[in-house]
C-alpha positions as CSV (number, residue, x, y, z in Angstrom):
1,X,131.1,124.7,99.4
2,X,128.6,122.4,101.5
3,X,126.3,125.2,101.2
4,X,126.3,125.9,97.5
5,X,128.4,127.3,94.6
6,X,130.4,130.3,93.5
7,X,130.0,131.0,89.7
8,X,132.3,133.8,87.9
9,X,130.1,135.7,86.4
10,X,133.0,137.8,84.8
11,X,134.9,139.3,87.3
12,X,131.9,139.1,89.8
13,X,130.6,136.1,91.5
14,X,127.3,135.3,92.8
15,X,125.5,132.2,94.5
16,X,124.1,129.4,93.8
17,X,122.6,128.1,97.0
18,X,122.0,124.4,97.4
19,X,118.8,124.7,97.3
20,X,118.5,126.6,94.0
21,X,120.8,123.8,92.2
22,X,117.8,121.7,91.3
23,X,114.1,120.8,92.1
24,X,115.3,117.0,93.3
25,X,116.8,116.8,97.1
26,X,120.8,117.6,96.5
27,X,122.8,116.6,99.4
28,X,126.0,118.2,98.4
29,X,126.7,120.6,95.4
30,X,129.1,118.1,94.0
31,X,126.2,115.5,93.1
32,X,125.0,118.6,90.5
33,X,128.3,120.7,89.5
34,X,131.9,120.3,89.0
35,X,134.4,123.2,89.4
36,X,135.2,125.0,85.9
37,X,132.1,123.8,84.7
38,X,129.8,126.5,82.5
39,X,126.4,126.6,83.6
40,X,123.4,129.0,82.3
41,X,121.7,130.7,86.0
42,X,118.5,132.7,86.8
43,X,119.8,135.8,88.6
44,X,117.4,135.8,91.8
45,X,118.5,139.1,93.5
46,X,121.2,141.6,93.1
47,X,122.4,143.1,96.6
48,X,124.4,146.1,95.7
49,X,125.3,147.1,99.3
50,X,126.5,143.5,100.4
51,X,127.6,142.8,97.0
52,X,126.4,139.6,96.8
53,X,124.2,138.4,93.9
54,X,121.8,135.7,94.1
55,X,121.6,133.1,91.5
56,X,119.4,129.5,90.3
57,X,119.9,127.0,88.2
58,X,116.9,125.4,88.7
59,X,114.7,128.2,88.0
60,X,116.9,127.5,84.1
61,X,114.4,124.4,83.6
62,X,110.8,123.9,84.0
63,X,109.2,123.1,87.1
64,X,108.9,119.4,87.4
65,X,105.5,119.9,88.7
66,X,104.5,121.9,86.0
67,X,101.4,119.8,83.8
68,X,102.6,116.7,85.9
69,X,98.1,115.6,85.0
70,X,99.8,115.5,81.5
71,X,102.0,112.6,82.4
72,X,100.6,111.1,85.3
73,X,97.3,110.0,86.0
74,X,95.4,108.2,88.6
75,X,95.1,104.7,88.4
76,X,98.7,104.7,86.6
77,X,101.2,102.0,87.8
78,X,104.4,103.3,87.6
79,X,107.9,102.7,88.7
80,X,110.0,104.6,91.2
81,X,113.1,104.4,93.9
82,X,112.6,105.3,97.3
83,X,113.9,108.1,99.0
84,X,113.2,108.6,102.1
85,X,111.4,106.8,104.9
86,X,108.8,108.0,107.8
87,X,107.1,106.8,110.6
88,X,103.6,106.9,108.4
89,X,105.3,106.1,105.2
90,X,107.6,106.2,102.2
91,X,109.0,108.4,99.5
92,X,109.3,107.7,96.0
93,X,110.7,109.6,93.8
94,X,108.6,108.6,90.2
95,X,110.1,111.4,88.1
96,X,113.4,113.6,89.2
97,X,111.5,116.3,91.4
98,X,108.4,114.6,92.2
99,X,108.1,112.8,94.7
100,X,105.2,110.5,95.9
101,X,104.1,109.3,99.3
102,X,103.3,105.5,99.9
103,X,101.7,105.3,103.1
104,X,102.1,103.0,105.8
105,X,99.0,101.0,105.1
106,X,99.5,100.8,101.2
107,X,103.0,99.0,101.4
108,X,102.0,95.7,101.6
109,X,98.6,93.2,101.5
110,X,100.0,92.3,104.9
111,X,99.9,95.0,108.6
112,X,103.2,96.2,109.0
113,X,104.5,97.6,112.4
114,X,107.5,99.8,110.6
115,X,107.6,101.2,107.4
116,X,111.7,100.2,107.5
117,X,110.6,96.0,107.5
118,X,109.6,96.3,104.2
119,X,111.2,99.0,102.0
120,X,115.3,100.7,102.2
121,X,115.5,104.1,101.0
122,X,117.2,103.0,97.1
123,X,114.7,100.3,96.8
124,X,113.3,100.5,93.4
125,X,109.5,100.0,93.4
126,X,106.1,99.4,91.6
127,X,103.0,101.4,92.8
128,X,99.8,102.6,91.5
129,X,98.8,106.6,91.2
130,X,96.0,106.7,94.0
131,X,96.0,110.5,93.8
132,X,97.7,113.5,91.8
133,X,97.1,116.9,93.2
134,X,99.4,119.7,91.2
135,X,98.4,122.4,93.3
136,X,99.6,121.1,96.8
137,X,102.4,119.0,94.9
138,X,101.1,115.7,96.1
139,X,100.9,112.4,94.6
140,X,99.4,109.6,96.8
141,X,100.6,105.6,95.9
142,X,99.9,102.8,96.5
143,X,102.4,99.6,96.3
144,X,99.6,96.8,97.7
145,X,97.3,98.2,95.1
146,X,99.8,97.7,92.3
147,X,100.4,94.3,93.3
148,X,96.6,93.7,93.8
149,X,96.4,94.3,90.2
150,X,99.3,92.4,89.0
151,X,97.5,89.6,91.2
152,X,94.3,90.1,88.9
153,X,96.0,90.4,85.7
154,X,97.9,87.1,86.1
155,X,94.7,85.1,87.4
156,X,93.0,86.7,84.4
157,X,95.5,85.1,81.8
158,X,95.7,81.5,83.8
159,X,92.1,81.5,83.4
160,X,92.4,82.4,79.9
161,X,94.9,80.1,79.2
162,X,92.4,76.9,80.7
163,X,89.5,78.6,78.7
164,X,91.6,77.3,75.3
165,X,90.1,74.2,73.4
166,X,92.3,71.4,74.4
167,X,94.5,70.5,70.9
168,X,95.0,67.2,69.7
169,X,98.1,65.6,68.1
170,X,96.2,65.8,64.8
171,X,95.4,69.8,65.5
172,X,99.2,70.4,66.6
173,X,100.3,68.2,62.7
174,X,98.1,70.2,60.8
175,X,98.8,73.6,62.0
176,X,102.0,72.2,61.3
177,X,101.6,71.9,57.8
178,X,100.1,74.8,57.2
């Protein structure tokens, strides 16, 4: 149903609400499940008098927040696809379940007016890990930041690159032979 999904629990069924079917955003049941598919649940709650039972399949796997310091640290640049958009900013999802905020003002090196003039909720993006706070579930990133540092990184190797001792034709034949 739009709602969730019935599973046969052997001769009972119970529920799996839409919002127990994982720890992403699931806009319909179908994107998780299939009909006549087995599945492993959590039993939530057993209501005996409305005979109705409860049941997760989220609550199956760990919580993506769960040691999320372990894998991702400020000052990180990492890869993600946006998922939503707001007036103050965007969503990114970096790992399925954890979402990151990219505020208005980190987007770009220029002053956008709308969040929607620069990013489309599917775009796929780069941003550096201002911020990761377990406990509230937050991450705060920053896209200009990341491309600040791409910036660097590039004018770093150019410079490199002119720092080399010019070769000569000679140089270029001997290394040659060698």
């Amino acid at each position: 149903t739009d709602f969730g999904v019935f599973v046969d629990l052997g001769g009972i069924d119970g529920l799996i609400h839409i919002s127990e079917l994982s720890w992403s955003r699931v806009k319909h049941p179908s994107e998780i499940l299939k009909a006549g598919e087995k599945v492993e649940v959590y039993v939530i709650s057993v209501d005996k008098d409305n005979e109705k039972i409860s049941l997760s399949l989220k609550q199956t796997v760990p919580q993506p927040w769960d040691n999320i310091e372990d894998r991702i640290h400020a000052g990180d640049i990492i890869e993600g696809k946006v998922v939503r958009l707001a007036p103050f900013g965007a969503f990114v999802e970096v790992e399925p379940g954890v979402d990151g905020l990219v505020h208005i003002s980190q987007i770009s090196e220029r002053r956008i007016n709308k969040v929607e003039d620069v990013l489309n909720v599917g775009d796929i993006v780069t941003a550096k890990v201002v911020e990761v706070n377990s406990s509230e579930k937050r991450l705060s990133l920053s896209i200009k930041e990341a491309l600040e540092e791409k910036n660097k990184l590039e004018n770093e190797q150019i410079l490199n690159e002119q720092n080399q001792p010019e070769m000569t034709i000679k140089d270029m034949i001997q290394n040659k032979d060698a």
